[in-house]
N, C-alpha and C positions, 0 to 999 in steps of 0.2 A: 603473718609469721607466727610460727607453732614455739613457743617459750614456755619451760614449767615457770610454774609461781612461784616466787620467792620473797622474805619476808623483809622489809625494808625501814630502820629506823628513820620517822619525820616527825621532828622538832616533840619528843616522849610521845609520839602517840602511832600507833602498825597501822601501815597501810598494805595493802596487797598489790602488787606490781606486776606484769610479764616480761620474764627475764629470760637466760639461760641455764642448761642444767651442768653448772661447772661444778667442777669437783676440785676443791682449793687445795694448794700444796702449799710447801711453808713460804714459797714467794709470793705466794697470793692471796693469803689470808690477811685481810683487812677490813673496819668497820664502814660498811656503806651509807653514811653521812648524807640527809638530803643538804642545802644550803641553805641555812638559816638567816640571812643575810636579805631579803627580798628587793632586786632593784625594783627600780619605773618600769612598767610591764610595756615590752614593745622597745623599748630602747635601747639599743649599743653599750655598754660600760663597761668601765674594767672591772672584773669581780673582786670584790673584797675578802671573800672565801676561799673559791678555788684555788688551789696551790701545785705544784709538782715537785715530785720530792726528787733529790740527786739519781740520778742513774743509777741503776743499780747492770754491772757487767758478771756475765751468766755465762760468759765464752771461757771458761777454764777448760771444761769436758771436751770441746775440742781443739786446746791449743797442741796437742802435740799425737801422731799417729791415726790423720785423717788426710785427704788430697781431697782439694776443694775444685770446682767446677762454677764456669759462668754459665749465664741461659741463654749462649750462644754452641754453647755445647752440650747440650741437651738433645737428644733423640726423643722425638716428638711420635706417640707411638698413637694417637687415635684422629679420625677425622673428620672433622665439625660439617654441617652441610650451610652454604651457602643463599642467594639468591632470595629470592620471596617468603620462603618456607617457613620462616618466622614469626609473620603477621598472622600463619592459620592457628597460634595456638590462642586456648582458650582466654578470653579476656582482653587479644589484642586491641586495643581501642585508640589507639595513636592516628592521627589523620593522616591520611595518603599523603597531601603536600609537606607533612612534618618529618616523614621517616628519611633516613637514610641509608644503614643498612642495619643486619642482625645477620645471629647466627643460632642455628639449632645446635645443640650436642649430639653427637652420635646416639643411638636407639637406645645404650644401654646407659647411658650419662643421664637425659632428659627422662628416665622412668622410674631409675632405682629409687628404693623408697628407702635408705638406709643412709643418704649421703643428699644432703641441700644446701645450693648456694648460696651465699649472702652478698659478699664484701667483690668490688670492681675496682679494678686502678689498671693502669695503661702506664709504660714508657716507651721508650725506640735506643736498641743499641745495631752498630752497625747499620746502621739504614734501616734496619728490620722494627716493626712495628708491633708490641705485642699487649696483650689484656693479661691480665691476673685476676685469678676468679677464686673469693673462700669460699670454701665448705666447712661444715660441723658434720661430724657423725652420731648416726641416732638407731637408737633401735637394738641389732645384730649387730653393727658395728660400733656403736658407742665409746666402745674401747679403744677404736682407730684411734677417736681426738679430730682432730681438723690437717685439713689439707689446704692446696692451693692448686691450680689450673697454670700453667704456659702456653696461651694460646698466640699464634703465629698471625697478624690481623692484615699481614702486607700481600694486597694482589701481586705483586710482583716475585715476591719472591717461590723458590722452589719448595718451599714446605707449608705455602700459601693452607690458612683454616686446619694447620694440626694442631693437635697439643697432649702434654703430661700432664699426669695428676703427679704432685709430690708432695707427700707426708711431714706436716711438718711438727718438728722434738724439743725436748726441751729436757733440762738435767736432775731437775725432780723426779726422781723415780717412784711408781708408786709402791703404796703397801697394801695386807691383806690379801686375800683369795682376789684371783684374778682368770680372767677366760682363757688367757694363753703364757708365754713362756717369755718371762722379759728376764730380760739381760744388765749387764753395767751401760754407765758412762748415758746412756739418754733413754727417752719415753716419751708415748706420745703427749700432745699437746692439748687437754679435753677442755678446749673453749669454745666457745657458740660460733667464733669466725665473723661478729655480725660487720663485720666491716673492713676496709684494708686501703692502705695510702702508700704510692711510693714515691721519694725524694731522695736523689742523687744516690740511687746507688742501695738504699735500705729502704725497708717493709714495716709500714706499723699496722700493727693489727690490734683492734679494739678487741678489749679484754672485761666484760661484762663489769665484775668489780672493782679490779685493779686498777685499769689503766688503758696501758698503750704497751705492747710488746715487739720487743725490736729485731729483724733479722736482716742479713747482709747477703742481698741475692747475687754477690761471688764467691759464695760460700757453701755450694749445693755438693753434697753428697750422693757418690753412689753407691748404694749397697747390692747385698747379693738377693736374686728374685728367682724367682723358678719354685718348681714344687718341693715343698717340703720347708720353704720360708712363711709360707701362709701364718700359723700364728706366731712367729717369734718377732720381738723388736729388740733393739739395742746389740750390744757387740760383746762376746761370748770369751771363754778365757783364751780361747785361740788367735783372737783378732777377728773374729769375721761379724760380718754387720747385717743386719735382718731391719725390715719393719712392713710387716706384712704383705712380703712379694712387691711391695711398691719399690723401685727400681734407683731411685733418689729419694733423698729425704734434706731438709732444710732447716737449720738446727737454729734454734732462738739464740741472741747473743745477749742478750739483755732486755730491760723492760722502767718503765716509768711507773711507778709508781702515783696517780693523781690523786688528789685528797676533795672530797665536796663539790664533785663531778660526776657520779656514776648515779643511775647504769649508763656505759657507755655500748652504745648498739650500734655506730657509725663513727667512722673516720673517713678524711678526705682532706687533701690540703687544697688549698684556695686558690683563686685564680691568678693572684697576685707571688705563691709561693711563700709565703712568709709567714704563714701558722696552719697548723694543723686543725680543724674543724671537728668536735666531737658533737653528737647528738643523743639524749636521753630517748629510750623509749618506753612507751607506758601504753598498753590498748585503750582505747576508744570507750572502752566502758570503764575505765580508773574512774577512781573518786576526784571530783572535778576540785578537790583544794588540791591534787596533785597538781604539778605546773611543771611540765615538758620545759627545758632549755636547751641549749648548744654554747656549747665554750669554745673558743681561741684561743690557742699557746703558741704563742711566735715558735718559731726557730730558727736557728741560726745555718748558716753557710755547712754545716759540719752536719747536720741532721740533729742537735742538739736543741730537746724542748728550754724553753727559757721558764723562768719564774715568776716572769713581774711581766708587766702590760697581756695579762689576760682577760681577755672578754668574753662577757658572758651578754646572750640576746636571747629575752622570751618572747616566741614569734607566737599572733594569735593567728587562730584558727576559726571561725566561726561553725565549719561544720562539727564542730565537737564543743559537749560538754561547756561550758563557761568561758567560750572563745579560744581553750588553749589548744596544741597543735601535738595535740594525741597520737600514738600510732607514726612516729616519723624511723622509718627503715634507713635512711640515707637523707645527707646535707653536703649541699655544693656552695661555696659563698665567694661571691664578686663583688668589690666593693662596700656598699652598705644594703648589699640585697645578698637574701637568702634562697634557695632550693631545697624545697624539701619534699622526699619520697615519703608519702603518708597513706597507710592504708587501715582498714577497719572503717574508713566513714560508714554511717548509719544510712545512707542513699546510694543507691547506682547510678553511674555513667558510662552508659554503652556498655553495659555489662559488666564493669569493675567498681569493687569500692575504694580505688586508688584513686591517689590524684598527686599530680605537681603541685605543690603548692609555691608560688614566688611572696617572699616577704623581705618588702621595707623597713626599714626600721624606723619605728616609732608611729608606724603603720598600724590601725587600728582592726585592721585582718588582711587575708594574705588573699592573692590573684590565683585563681584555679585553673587546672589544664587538666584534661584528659587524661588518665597513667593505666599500663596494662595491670590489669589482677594479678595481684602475690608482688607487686615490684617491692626492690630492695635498695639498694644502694645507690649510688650518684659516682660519674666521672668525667670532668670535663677534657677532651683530648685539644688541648685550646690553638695545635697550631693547624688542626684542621676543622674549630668550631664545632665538634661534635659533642654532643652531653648524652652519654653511654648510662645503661642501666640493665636490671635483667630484674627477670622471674624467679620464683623459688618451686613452686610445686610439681610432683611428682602426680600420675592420676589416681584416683582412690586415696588422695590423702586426707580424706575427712573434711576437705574444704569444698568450696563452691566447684570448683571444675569434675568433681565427679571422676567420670574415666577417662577423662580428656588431660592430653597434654598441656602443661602451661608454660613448661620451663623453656625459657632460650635469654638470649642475650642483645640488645636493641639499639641504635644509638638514633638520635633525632637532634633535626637543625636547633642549635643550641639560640640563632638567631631569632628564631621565630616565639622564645620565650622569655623575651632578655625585656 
């Protein structure tokens, strides 16, 4: 994964990290704290550090002079290719017996060099079966901020492999010179996207140093798209609503705050339901007294992070560095075992330097699997056993694959890694 560098206090002394290139507003400006607290390496505990602070609620801007939309009412305007065609991208390395299905993006989804996936979660309303996929924007659109995917995952149904992009705001608006024409009341969202959980109803989205950002997906707006909306966002003194020709937009209602947890590069809730799974990331070539973690924060029936029985587990790693588990894009946890998407190892397998990594706790290194180049995130779909995950790059983007495609989306027998 492509992160600028950013500078991070640990315990008085700068270390250099790869992070994201946010741009902090006044709800996100916070000191990024390593934990000074060091548990038993390898072992489960509740952290004595980690903290989350009260909720902080962001849904003012749209409580009145908006009509809201569920993602059952979404017009699904692009569409995904099915079948095989997945396994030819660069890096595939999953074993034939392991796979079970994936999907390509359409030609101009899986190349654009301006827009990269991260973050994976799955629900089902109405029978229908769908993925959520983040993005960050980089480059020319930088100023987009990040989006989200609705992709339709049920053979069954009549809109079988479409899906939207929608943009998603937040009520900080920005200042300064700016590329295009922003308006009141919202603005885009400029966070990496490295990750994305849903439970009952709402979206957390890993937020590099804050947190966890929260959005309510019966909540989806649509605005006005066509030409001549291209650079404007936000809602203008007339009422009307813009955010760069994107046709819906999905507006943050809130966000957590966590203290002595970050960077947070992944979220995912567990198998069990009952906490939300954060993971640190730090490349493969960090300074090996950095030490990668993942934290637990219960929640409760309501979507509501708790305070107290948070766990924090340092999984090791042996292909990196001083055993630790460097380079983790994504975390899936069942029980007292971990999943972790870790890329950057310093060796290939079968062409990738991905890998699954499975870790026990209290495990003095973790059980390795085969993972495609550039993977990112983790999602377990648990009432059909599938553990989903995708690609990020684009071709020509500076990494191994060259001119070759890499991007799609994958899922494999979650069995065969248990």
């Amino acid at each position: 994964m492509q992160k600028n560098m950013i500078g991070m206090l640990l315990v008085s002394c700068l270390f250099t990290f790869s992070c994201e290139k946010n741009t902090l507003t006044a709800d996100q400006t916070i000191t990024t704290n390593q934990d000074k607290n060091m548990l038993t390496v390898g072992t489960a505990a509740v952290s004595a550090a980690a903290s989350v602070n009260t909720y902080s609620n962001t849904s003012a801007y749209i409580s009145s002079g908006f009509s809201f939309l569920n993602p059952t009412q979404i017009d699904k305007n692009r569409q995904a290719i099915g079948g095989n065609a997945y396994t030819e991208v660069y890096g595939f390395n999953v074993p034939e017996e392991n796979r079970i299905r994936g999907i390509r993006w359409n030609e101009d989804d899986e190349t654009t060099s301006i827009w990269r996936p991260q973050g994976i979660a799955g629900f089902s309303r109405n029978g229908v079966r769908y993925l959520l996929v983040s993005w960050y924007a980089k480059d020319a659109a930088e100023s987009k901020g990040s989006r989200i995917s609705l992709i339709d995952i049920s053979p069954s149904s009549g809109t079988y492999l479409t899906y939207r992009h929608i943009l998603l705001v937040q009520p900080a608006l920005p200042t300064g010179t700016l590329d295009y024409t922003q308006y009141g009341s919202y603005a885009p969202l400029n966070v990496h996207a490295g990750g994305i959980a849903y439970f009952n109803g709402k979206i957390y989205l890993s937020s590099t140093s804050l947190g966890l950002r929260v959005f309510d997906l019966d909540k989806i707006i649509e605005v006005s798209s066509g030409t001549g909306t291209e650079n404007k966002c936000g809602k203008d003194a007339g009422g009307n609503l813009y955010a760069f020709n994107y046709r819906y937009i999905l507006p943050q209602i809130g966000y957590y705050k966590i203290n002595d947890a970050s960077p947070f590069s992944t979220v995912q809730v567990n198998y069990e339901n009952n906490q939300l799974w954060t993971g640190q990331y730090y490349a493969g070539s960090a300074d090996a007294s950095i030490v990668p973690k993942i934290f637990g924060f219960p929640i409760d029936s309501s979507g509501e992070l708790q305070n107290s029985g948070i766990q924090t587990v340092i999984p090791k790693n042996s292909l990196f560095a001083f055993d630790h588990a460097h380079g983790i894009q994504g975390v899936f946890r069942k029980g007292n075992r971990t999943w972790l998407s870790c890329t950057g190892s310093p060796s290939e397998s079968y062409g990738s330097t991905a890998r699954l990594a499975r870790y026990t706790d209290g495990d003095t290194n973790t059980v390795r699997y085969r993972w495609p180049y550039g993977a990112e995130s983790l999602y377990l779909e648990t009432q059909y056993g599938y553990l989903w995950s995708l690609t990020e790059f684009e071709p020509n983007a500076g990494a191994n694959n060259g001119s070759q495609v890499n991007r799609c989306i994958f899922a494999v027998d979650f069995s065969k890694y248990e």
